[in-house]
C-alpha positions in Angstrom: 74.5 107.1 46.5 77.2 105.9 49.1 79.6 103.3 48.3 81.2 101.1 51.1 83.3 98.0 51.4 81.3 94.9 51.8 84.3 93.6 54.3 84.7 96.7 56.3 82.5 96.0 59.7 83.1 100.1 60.8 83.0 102.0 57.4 79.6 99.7 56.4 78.2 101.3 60.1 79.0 104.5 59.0 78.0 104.6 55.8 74.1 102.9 56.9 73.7 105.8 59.8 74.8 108.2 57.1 72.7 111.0 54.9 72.9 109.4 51.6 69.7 108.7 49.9 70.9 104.7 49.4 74.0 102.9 50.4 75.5 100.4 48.3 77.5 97.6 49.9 80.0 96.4 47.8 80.9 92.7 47.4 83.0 93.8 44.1 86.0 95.8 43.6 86.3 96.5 47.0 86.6 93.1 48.4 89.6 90.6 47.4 89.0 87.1 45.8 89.7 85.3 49.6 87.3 87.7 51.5 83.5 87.5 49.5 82.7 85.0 51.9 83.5 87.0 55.2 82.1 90.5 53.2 79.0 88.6 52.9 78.4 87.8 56.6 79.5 91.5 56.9 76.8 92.9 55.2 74.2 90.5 56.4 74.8 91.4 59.6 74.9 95.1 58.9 71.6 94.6 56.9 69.7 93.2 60.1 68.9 96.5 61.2 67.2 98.7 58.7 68.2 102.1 57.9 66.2 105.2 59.6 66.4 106.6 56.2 67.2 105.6 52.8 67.8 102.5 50.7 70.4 99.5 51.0 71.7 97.8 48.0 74.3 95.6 47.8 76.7 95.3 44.7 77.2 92.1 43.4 79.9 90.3 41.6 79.4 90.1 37.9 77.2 87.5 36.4 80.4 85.5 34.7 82.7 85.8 37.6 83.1 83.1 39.8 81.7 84.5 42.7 77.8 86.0 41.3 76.1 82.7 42.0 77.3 82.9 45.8 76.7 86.3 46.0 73.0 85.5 44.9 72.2 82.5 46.7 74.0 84.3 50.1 72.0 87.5 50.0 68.3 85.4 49.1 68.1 85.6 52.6 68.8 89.2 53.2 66.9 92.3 54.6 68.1 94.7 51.6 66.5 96.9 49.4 67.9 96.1 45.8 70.9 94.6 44.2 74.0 96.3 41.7 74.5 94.5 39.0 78.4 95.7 37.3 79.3 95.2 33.7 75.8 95.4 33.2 74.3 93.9 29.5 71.0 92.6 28.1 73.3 89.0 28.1 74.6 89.8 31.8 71.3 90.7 33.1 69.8 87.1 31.6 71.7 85.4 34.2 69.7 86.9 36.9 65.9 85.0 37.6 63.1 86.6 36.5 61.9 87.7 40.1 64.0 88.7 42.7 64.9 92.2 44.2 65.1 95.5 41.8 68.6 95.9 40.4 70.2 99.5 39.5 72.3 98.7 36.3 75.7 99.7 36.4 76.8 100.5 32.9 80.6 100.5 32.1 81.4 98.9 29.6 81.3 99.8 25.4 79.1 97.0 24.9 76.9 98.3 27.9 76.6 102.0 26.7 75.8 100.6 23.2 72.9 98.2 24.7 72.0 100.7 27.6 67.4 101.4 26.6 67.8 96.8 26.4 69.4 96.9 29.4 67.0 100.0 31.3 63.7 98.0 29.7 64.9 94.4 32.1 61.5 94.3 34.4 64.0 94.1 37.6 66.1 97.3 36.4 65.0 100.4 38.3 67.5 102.5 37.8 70.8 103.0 35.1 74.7 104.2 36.4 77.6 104.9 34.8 80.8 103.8 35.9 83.2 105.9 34.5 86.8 104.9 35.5 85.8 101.2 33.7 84.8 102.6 30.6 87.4 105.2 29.9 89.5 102.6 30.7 88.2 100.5 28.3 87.8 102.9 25.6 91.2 104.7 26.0 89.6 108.0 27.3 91.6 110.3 28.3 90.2 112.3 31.2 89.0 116.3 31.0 88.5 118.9 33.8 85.5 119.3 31.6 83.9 115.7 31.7 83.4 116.2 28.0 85.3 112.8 27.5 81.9 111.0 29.1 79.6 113.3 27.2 78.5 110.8 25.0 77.7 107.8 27.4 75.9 109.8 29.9 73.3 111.4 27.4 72.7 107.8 25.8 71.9 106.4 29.5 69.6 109.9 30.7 67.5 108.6 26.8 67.9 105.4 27.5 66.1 105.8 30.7 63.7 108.0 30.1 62.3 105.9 27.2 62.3 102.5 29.5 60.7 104.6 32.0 63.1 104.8 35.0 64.4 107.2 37.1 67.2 109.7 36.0 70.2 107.5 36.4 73.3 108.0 38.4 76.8 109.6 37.3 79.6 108.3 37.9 81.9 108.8 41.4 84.4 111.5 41.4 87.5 109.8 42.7 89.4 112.4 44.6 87.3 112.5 47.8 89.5 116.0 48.6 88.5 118.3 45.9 85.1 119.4 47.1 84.7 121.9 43.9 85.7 119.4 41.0 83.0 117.5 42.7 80.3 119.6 42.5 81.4 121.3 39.6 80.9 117.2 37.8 77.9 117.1 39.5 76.7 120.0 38.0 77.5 118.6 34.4 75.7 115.7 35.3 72.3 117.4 36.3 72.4 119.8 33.4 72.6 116.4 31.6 69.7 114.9 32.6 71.1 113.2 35.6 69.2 112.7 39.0 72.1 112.0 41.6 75.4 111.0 41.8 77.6 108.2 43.4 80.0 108.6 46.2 82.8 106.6 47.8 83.3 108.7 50.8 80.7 110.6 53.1 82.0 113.7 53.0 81.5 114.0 49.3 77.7 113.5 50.1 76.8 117.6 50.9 78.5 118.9 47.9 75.9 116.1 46.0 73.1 116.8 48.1 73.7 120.8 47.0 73.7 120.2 43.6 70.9 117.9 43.0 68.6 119.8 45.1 66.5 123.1 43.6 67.6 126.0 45.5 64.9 128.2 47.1 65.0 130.4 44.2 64.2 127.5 41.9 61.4 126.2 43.7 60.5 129.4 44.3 60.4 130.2 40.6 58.8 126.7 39.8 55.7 127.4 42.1 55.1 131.0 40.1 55.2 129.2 36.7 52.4 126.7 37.6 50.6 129.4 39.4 51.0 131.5 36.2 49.7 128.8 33.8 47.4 127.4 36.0 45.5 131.4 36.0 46.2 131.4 31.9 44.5 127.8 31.6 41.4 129.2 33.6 40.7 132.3 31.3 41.2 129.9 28.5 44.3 130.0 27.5 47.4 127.2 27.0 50.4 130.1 27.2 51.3 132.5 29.0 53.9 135.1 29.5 56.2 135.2 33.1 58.4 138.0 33.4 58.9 138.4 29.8 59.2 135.1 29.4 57.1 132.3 27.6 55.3 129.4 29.4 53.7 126.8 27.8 52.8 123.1 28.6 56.9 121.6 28.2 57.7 124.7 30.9 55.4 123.6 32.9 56.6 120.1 32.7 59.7 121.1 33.8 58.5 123.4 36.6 56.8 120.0 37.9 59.9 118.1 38.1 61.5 120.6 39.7 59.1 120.7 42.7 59.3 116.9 43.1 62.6 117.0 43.6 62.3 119.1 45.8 59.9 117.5 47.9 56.9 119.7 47.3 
């Protein structure tokens, strides 16, 4: 996931003919109070021509804030592929109508981590994020080398998604676009986690994500022997079987599934 300023004509371009998976526009932080209006026109205009590849979201102003019921009514009209929805809630969430375009949840808030499976179940959520520099903000977290300080709110939000059924949601952005290993080594956290990708503010962060979040040769490799393995076991009758020492049974093989998914095969 690539973020870009709603208002920025050149840096929107750049970030649409990018490689990232789905580009979020944003009409929030990154645009002041005087310049939603012009950001809007921005984006529409950027949003004209689809994407080769990928998705286009657009993040909106918080339901609350003066400017979510322009942000709505401007981007009805709108070639885009989902909306952000920041300080997500059950309550924030409420304000939006009942159909309209799917919505990834941004979740940084205390209220929002403690409310995270209401908010994931929404019929227009497809997807959770955590927003990091909001919440330790809010909750006086100081932050680690280690990401421990976020340990607890991104397990609630991989639970909370899995048991409403969505996709593994996104971590948070790493703010200093220079350190390429801090990145990855985050990212790396995350997916151990339960995580399935990772937000960005800059394109160049976007390899070290795209490394991490994608099974290596050797783990694909690996995957394919395990079902090969258990699919032999299950044809002499059998529901486990032993891989280089090494048990495989029906949660293994689960696992071994996903791993082949994301990686395309």
């Amino acid at each position: 996931m690539l973020f870009a300023p709603g208002k920025d004509e050149r840096k929107l371009a750049k970030a649409l003919a990018s490689e990232a998976d789905l580009v979020v526009a944003d009409l929030e932080d990154a645009v002041p109070p005087g310049e939603k209006e012009l950001a809007r026109a921005t984006i529409a205009a950027a949003f004209a021509t689809r994407r080769s590849r990928g998705l286009s979201f657009v993040r909106i102003n918080a339901p609350g804030t003066p400017w979510f019921a322009d942000d709505v009514a401007a981007l009805s009209g709108v070639a885009l592929d989902g909306i952000m929805v920041p300080k997500a809630t059950p309550s924030a969430l409420g304000a939006l109508d009942e159909d309209g375009p799917p919505v990834i949840a941004l979740i940084e808030t205390a209220a929002g981590v403690r409310d995270a499976y209401e908010t994931a179940a929404h019929p227009r959520v497809v997807a959770l994020m955590l927003g990091g520099a909001d919440l330790a903000a809010e909750a006086n977290l100081e932050l680690r080398a280690d990401g421990q300080e976020l340990l607890h709110a991104r397990s609630v939000l991989v639970f909370a998604s899995i048991a409403a059924g969505l996709r593994p949601p996104f971590d948070v952005v790493h703010l200093d676009v220079r350190d390429d290993a801090a990145q990855e080594a985050e990212a790396r956290l995350a997916r151990s986690l339960g995580f399935g990708g990772k937000a960005c503010v800059h394109p160049a962060q976007l390899a070290g994500v795209h490394r991490v979040f994608t099974p290596t040769e050797e783990e694909t490799a690996h995957a394919s022997a395990v079902l090969a393995a258990f699919d032999d076991a299950q044809r002499r009758g059998e529901s486990v079987v032993l891989l280089n020492g090494k048990l495989v049974d029906p949660p293994i093989v689960a696992s071994a599934r996903t791993t082949l998914a994301r990686a395309g095969g």
